[in-house]
N, C-alpha and C positions, 0 to 999 in steps of 0.2 A: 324316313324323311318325306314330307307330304308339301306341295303348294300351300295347303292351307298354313300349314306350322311356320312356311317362307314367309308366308307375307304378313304372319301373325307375327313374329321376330321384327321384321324390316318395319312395321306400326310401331315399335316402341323409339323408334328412331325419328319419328315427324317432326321438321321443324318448321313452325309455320312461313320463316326467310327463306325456305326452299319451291312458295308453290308457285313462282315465276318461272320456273325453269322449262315447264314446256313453252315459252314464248321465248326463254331464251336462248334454247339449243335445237327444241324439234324444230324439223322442215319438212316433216311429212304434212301430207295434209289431207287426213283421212277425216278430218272432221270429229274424231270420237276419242282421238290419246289427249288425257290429262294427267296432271302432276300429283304425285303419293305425297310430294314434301321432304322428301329425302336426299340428304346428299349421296352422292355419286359412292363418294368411300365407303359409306355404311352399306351403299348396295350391294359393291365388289367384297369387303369382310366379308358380311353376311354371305355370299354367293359361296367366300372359299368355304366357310361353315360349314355349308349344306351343299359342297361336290359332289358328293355321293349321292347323289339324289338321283331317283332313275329316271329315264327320260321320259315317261310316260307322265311322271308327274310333272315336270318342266315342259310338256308341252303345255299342260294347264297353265302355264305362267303363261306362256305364248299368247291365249288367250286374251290378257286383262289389257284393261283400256289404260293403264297403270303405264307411264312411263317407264318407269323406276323397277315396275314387277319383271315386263318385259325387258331392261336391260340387265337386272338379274338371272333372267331363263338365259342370256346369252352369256352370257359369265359364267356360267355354272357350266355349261355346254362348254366354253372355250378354257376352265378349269380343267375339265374330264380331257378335253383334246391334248392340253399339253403336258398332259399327266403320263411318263413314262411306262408306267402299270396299265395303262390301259389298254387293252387288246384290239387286232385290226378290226373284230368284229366289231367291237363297240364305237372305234373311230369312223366302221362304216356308217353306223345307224346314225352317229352325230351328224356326217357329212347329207345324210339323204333326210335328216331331220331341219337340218338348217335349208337345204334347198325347197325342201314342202313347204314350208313356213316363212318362206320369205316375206309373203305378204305381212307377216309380221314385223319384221324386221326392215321398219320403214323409214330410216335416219340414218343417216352417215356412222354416228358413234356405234351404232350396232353392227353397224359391218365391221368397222375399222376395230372394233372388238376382239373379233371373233373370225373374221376371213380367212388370215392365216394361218390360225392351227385347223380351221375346223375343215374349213376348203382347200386350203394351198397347200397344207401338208401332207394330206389327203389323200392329194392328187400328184404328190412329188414323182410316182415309179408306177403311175395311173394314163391313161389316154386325157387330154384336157378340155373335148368337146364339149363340153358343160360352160365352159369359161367362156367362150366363142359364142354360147347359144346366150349366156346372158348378159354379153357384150351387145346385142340388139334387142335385149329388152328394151320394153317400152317403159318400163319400173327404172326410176336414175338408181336406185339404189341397187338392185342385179346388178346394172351395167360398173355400179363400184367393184360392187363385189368381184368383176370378173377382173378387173386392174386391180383391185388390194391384193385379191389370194395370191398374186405373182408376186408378194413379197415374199415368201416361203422360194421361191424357187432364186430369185437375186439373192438371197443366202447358202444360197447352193452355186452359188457361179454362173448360172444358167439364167441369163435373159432376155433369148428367143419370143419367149412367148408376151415378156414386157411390152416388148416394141411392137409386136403381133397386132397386141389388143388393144396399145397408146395408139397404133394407125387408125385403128377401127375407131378409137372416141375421140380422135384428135382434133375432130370438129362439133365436139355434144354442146349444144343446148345448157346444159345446165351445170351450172357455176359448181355445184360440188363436184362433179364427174372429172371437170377441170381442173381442177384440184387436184382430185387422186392422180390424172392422168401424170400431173404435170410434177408429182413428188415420188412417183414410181419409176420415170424413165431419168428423174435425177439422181436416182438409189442406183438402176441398174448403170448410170454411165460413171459410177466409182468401181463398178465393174468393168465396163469398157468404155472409158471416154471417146472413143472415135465414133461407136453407134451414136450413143448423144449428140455429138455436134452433126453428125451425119444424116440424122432426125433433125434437129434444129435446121439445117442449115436447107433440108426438105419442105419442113412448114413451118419455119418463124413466121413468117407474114399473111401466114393464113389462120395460125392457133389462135384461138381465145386471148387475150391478154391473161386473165391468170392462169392458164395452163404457161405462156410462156417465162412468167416471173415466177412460179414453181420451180420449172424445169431451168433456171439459168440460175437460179438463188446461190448457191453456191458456188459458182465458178470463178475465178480468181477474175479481178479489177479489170483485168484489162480485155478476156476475154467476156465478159460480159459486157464492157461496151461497146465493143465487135456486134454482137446479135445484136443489144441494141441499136444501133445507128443503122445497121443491114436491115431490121424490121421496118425501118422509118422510110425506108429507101421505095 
């Protein structure tokens, strides 16, 4: 299985109603990723198709200026991660494959892809300093990365390191970050509702607005207009 046979496959899938789509999902802004034409489903198939792909070929997806190519190399990579067959070695090479490459992996959907099996899981019975170092990226997509991958570990019961790295972005900049921040520390507080309100009740009135409509989305009626009306205050 070669990149070239990848992208030769994912051509027979062009449909011309799809070459909107890097206007309507990228937010990188490298100035040089455009749209293949392809929906998203035909990418992910096609991706499970060609899992077996080695990674030396899938870095050559990495490569292309190709949205669609690029969210295929992360599919395949986030295929192989959650593939039980697969050995620690190979989950190593994926883990330091996605971190080398980041610069690739320059939009939200590509992390939110592939964070958790590739990095989170990774990193379950691992040291976590990697997460920590690209919580101060200057790249918002790292700084996702380092709040996504903690969804692998809020399925583990454990979400120390949630709340860790929501402190660290709890005042980012940029509207996606707020987002993950504010839909990971709602995940882990079905794990421990007191950390949640206990974060909320720290920096409601200094989060982002949609870090803090993330983060209260789910809270029953009346606790949510508690924070709301305390933010207001």
């Amino acid at each position: 299985m070669t990149a070239e046979q990848f992208i030769e496959k994912l051509s027979t899938f062009i449909n011309e109603k799809e070459f909107d789509k890097v206007e309507k999902y990228f937010k990188g802004n490298d100035g040089v990723t455009k749209s293949f034409g392809v929906k998203f489903g035909d990418v992910f198939n096609t991706a499970k198709e060609f899992s077996a792909m080695p990674l030396d070929e899938v870095n050559k997806l990495l490569d292309s200026d190709f949205y669609e190519v690029r969210m295929g190399a992360v599919s395949i990579m986030d295929f192989q991660a959650g593939n039980k067959k697969t050995s620690a070695e190979k989950k190593k090479e994926l883990f330091n494959l996605y971190i080398l490459r980041h610069d690739c992996l320059n939009n939200w959907d590509f992390v939110d892809r592939a964070a958790r099996n590739i990095v989170g899981e990774y990193l379950i019975d691992k040291p976590r300093d990697i997460l920590y170092e690209l919580a101060i990226s200057e790249s918002p997509w790292e700084r996702r990365t380092a709040i996504v991958s903690t969804h692998a570990f809020i399925r583990k019961n454990d979400i120390e390191d949630t709340f860790k790295i929501a402190e660290m972005l709890v005042h980012d900049s940029n509207e996606l970050v707020n987002k993950a921040v504010g839909s990971w520390i709602r995940e882990a507080g079905k794990k421990d509702q007191k950390r949640l309100f206990d974060f909320l009740d720290r920096y409601m009135k200094t989060m982002p607005a949609t870090t803090f409509s993330y983060a209260t989305e789910k809270l029953d009626a009346e606790k949510k207009k508690h924070y709301k009306e305390q933010r207001k205050r």
